[in-house]
Each structure stands twice: as structure tokens, then as C-alpha cells.
N, C-alpha and C positions, 0 to 999 in steps of 0.2 A: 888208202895210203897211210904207211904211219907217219906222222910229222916227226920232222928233226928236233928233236929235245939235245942241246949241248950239256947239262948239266942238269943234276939231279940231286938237292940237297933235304938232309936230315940234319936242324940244328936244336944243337943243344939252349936247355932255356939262358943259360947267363950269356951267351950269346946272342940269343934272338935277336933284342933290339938293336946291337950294332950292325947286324948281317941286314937284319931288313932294310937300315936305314941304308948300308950300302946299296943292295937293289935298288933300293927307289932313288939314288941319284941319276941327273940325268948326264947322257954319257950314250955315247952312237954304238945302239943297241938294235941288229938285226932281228932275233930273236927278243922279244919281251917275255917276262918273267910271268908264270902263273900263280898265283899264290894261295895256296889249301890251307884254312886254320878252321881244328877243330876245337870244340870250346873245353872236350875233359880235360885236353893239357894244360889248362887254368884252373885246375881243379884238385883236390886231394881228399882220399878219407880219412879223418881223424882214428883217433884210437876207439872211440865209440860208434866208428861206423856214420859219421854224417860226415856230409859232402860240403867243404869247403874250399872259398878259392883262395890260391896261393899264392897269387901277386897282384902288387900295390896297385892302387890309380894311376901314381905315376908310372910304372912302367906300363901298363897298358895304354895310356896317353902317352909314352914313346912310341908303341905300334901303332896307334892313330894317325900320328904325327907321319910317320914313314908310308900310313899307306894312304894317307893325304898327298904326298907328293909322289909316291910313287905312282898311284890312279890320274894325277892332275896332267902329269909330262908324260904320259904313257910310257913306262917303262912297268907296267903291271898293267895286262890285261885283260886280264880276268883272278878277283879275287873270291873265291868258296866260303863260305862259315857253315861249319857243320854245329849244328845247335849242340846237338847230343844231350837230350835232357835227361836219359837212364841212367849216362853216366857223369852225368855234371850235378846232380841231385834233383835239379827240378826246373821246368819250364821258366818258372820266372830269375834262378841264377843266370841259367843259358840266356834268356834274354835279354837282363841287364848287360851282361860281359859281350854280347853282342853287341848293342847298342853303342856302348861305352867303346868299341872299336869302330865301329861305324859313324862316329860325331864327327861332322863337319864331313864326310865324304861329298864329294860333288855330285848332286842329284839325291843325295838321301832324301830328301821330301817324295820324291817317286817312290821309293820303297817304303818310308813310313806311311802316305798314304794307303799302301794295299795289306801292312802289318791288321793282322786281327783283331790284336788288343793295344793300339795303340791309340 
């Protein structure tokens, strides 16, 4: 059966954080929202070809912040992070911008217990 999906969004990054933060308000929501973030889109190649990321602490602790509440009052039920270390440069960028979106999730101790190198 395919599930009823009502809406299907590609946002732009200067947008991100206010869209996210609207999703994760809470607000009578039949459908909850699925949330897919891949970590190249935090990412950029320079002119010499290495891979850096391309936005601050603080917005990233915006997306935190939104998928803090949007995980806590279930309007987000199920959030993805795609590591993507080929194209983010390297296991340990993907990981920290991971982490650094994942601070403070409810039950992160569940997940950081089975991380490898953590």
C-alpha cells in the first residue's frame, strides 16, 4: 500500500531553519512529518578541492533546536541522517555535524551507546 504523503518539500538552505522550526511546531497534525538530512548539504568544496562545511554552530543549533521539539511533541517521526563521508570529506566532519544535530535528542544516550567511536 502506498502511504498518503500530503506534501513533499525541497528547501532552500536560507530557509531551512524557519521551515523546520515550523514543522516541528505543535499544531493537530494527522500525518507527521518525516524528516531526511543529508550531511553533503553542510558541506562545500573549496577552490583546492577540500571539503568544508558551510554553516555556522549557530544555525545548526537552530536545526537542533527544531528537531528537539519537533521529535519531543511528535510532529517528526522519523528523522534520517545520511553520513555521507565521500561526499562531506571525511568520516569524522560527517560525524561531528551529526552529532552537533543530534545534542540533546531524546534518547540520544541509546544511539550514542551503539556509535563505534564514540
Amino acid at each position: 500500500m502506498i502511504p498518503s504523503i500530503p506534501e513533499f518539500q525541497i528547501i532552500d538552505p536560507w530557509d531551512l531553519p524557519a521551515s523546520l522550526n515550523y514543522l516541528a511546531q505543535e499544531m493537530d497534525n494527522d500525518c507527521p512529518s518525516i524528516i531526511d538530512i543529508d550531511l553533503d548539504y553542510f558541506t562545500q568544496k573549496d577552490l583546492e578541492d577540500h571539503v568544508l562545511r558551510i554553516f555556522s554552530k549557530e544555525y545548526i543549533h537552530d536545526l537542533n533546536s527544531s528537531l528537539i521539539k519537533g521529535i519531543s511533541n511528535g510532529n517528526f517521526c522519523l528523522v534520517t541522517i545520511a553520513l555521507s563521508p565521500e561526499t562531506t570529506g571525511s568520516w569524522s566532519l560527517s560525524e561531528n555535524l551529526c552529532w552537533e544535530l543530534l545534542k540533546g535528542i531524546p534518547h540520544l544516550s541509546h544511539l550514542m551507546d551503539a556509535a563505534p567511536y564514540r
